[in-house]
C-alpha positions as CSV (number, residue, x, y, z in Angstrom):
1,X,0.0,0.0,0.0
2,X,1.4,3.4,-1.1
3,X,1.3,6.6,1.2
4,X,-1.8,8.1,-1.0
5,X,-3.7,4.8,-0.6
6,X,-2.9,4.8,3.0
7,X,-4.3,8.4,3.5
8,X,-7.4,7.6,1.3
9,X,-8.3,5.1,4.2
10,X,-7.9,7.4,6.7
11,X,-9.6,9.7,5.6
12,X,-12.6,6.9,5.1
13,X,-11.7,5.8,8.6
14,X,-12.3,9.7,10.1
15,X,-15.4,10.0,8.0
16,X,-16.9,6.9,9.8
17,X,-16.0,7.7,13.1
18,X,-17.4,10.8,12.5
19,X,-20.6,9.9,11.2
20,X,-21.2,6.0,10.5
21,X,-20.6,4.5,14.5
22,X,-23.8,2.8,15.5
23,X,-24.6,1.1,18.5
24,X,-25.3,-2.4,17.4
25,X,-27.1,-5.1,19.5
26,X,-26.6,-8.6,19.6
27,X,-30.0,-9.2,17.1
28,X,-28.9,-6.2,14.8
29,X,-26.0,-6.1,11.9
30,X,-24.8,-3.0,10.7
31,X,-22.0,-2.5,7.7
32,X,-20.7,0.8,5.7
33,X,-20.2,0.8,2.1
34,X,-18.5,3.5,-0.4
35,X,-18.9,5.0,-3.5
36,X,-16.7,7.5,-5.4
37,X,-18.6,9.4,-7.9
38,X,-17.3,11.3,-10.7
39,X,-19.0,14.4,-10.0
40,X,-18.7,17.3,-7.5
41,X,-20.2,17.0,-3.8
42,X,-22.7,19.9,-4.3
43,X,-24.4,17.8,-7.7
44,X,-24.2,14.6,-5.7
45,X,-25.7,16.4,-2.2
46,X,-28.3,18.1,-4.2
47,X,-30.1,14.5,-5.0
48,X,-29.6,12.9,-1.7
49,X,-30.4,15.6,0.3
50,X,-34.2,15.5,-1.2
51,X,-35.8,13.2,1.4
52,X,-39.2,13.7,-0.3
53,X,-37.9,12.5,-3.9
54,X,-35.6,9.5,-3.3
55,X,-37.0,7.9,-6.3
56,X,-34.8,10.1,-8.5
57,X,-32.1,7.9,-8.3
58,X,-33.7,4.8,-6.0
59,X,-34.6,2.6,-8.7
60,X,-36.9,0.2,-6.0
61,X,-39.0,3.0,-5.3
62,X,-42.4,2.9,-7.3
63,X,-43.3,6.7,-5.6
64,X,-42.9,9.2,-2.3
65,X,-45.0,11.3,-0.4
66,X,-43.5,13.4,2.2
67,X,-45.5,15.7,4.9
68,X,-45.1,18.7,5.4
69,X,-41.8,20.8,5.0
70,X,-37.9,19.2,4.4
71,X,-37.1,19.0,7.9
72,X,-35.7,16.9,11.3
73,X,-39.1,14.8,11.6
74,X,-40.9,15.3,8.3
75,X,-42.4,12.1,7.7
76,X,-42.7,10.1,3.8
77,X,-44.4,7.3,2.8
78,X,-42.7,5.5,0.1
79,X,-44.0,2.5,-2.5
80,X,-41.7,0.3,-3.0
81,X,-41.9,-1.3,-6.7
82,X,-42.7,-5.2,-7.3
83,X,-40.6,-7.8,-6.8
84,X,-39.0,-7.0,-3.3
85,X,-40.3,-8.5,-0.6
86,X,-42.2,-5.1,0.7
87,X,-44.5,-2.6,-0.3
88,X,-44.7,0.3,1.8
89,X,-42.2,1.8,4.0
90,X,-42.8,4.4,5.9
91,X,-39.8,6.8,7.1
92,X,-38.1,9.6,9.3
93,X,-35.9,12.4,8.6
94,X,-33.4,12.4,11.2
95,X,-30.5,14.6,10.5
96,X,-30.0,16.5,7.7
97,X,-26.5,18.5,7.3
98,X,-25.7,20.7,4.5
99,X,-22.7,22.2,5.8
100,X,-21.3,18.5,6.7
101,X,-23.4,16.6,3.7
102,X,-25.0,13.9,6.0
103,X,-28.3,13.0,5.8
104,X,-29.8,9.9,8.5
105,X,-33.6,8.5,7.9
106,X,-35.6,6.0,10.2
107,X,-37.6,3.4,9.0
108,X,-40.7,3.5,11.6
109,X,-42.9,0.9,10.2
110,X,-44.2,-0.3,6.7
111,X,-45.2,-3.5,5.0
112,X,-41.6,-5.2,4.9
113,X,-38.9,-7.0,7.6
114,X,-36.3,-4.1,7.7
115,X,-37.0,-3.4,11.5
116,X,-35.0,-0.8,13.5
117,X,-33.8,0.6,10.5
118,X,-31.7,3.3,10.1
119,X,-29.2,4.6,7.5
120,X,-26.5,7.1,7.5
121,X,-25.4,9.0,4.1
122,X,-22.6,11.5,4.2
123,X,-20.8,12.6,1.1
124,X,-16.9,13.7,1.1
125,X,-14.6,15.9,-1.7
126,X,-12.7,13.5,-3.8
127,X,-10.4,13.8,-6.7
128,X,-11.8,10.5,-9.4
129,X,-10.1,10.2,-12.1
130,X,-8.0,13.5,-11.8
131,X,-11.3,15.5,-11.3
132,X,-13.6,16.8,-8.8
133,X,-15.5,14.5,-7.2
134,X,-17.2,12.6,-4.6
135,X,-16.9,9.6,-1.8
136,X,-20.1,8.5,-1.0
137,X,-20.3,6.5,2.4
138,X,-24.0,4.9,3.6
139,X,-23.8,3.0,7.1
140,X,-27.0,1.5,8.2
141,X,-28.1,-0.8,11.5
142,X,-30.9,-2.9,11.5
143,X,-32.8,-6.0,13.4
144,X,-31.9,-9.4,11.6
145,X,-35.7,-10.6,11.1
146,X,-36.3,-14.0,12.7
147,X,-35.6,-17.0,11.1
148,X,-32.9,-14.6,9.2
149,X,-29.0,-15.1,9.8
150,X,-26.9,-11.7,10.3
151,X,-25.0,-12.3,7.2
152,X,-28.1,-12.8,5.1
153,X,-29.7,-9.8,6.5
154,X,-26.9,-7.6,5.7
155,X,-26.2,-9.3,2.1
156,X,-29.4,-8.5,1.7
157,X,-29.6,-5.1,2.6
158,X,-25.9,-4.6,1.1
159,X,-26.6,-5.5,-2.2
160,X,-30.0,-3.0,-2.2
161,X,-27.5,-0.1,-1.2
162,X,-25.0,-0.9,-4.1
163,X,-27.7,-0.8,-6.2
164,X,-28.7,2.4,-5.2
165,X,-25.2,3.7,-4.9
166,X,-24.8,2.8,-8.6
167,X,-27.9,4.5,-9.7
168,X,-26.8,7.4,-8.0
169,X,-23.6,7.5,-9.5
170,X,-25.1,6.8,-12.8
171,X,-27.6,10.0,-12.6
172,X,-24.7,12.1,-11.0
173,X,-22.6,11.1,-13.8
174,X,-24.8,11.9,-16.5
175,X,-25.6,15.1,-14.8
176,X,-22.3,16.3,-14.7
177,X,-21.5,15.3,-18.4
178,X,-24.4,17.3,-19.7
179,X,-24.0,20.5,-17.5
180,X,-20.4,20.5,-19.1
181,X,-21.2,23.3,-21.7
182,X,-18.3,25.4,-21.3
183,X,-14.8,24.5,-22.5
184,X,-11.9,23.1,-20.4
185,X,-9.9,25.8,-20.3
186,X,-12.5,27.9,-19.4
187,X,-13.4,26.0,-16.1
């Protein structure tokens, strides 16, 4: 491992101290996964930041309604398409920091088994690919559902967050490509 890959997992390891320690019990599993995006944190931050429109880049969700104003306890109800085991899931925003690009929902009920659910986004500058850019981390903690094993709960709700990671990075992507109107040199 070179010095720069050694500080890139430092600075992964401070971001998750900072933001992605939860207090796990026995019957829970939590795990952290990352993203680097090639686009800047304030593109990235402006579509996970909208708690009432997650289905802009959440391919599993069908549609969201969210009450009331984007704030700490505004409530949505979101439909979850076919072919997951759920179909509602209703959730609560918990934190939501521009300055520090973190954004923490709770799942508080819903027809599905994801109980005591709660996930952490925060987004980070990065340099990809010799350009500006962004680390995604998402941390979450939830109750393995009986009859469930801890690694299949969190293979399960793993491979949902990659999904969505991708998605996002897809969008981002695209977004950044097409608001490139103005020359190199002129950036």
């Amino acid at each position: 491992m070179n010095s720069n890959d050694q500080n890139r997992g430092a600075d992964e390891s401070d971001h998750i101290r900072k933001h992605h320690t939860h207090d796990v019990a026995d019957h829970q599993c939590s795990s952290v996964l990352t993203k680097h995006i090639r686009a800047p944190v304030p593109l990235v931050w402006s579509l996970v930041r909208r708690f009432d429109q997650p289905q802009k880049y959440k391919p599993f969700i069908r549609r969201c309604i969210a009450e009331g104003n984007l704030q700490i306890g505004s409530l949505r109800e979101v439909n979850v398409k076919t072919g997951l085991p759920a179909t509602t899931s209703t959730e609560r925003l918990e934190l939501l920091d521009d300055e520090e690009h973190v954004l923490r929902v709770r799942i508080i009920g819903g027809d599905h088994r994801l109980r005591n659910y709660t996930s952490v986004n925060s987004l980070h500058p990065k340099i990809v690919e010799g350009r500006p850019g962004t680390l995604v981390l998402e941390s979450f903690v939830v109750d393995v559902p009986e009859g469930n094993t801890k690694d299949d709960t969190c293979y399960f709700v793993e491979a949902l967050i990659k999904l969505n990671l991708k998605s996002l990075a897809e969008v981002c992507e695209d977004l950044a490509v097409q608001g490139r109107t103005e020359p190199i040199d002129r950036m």
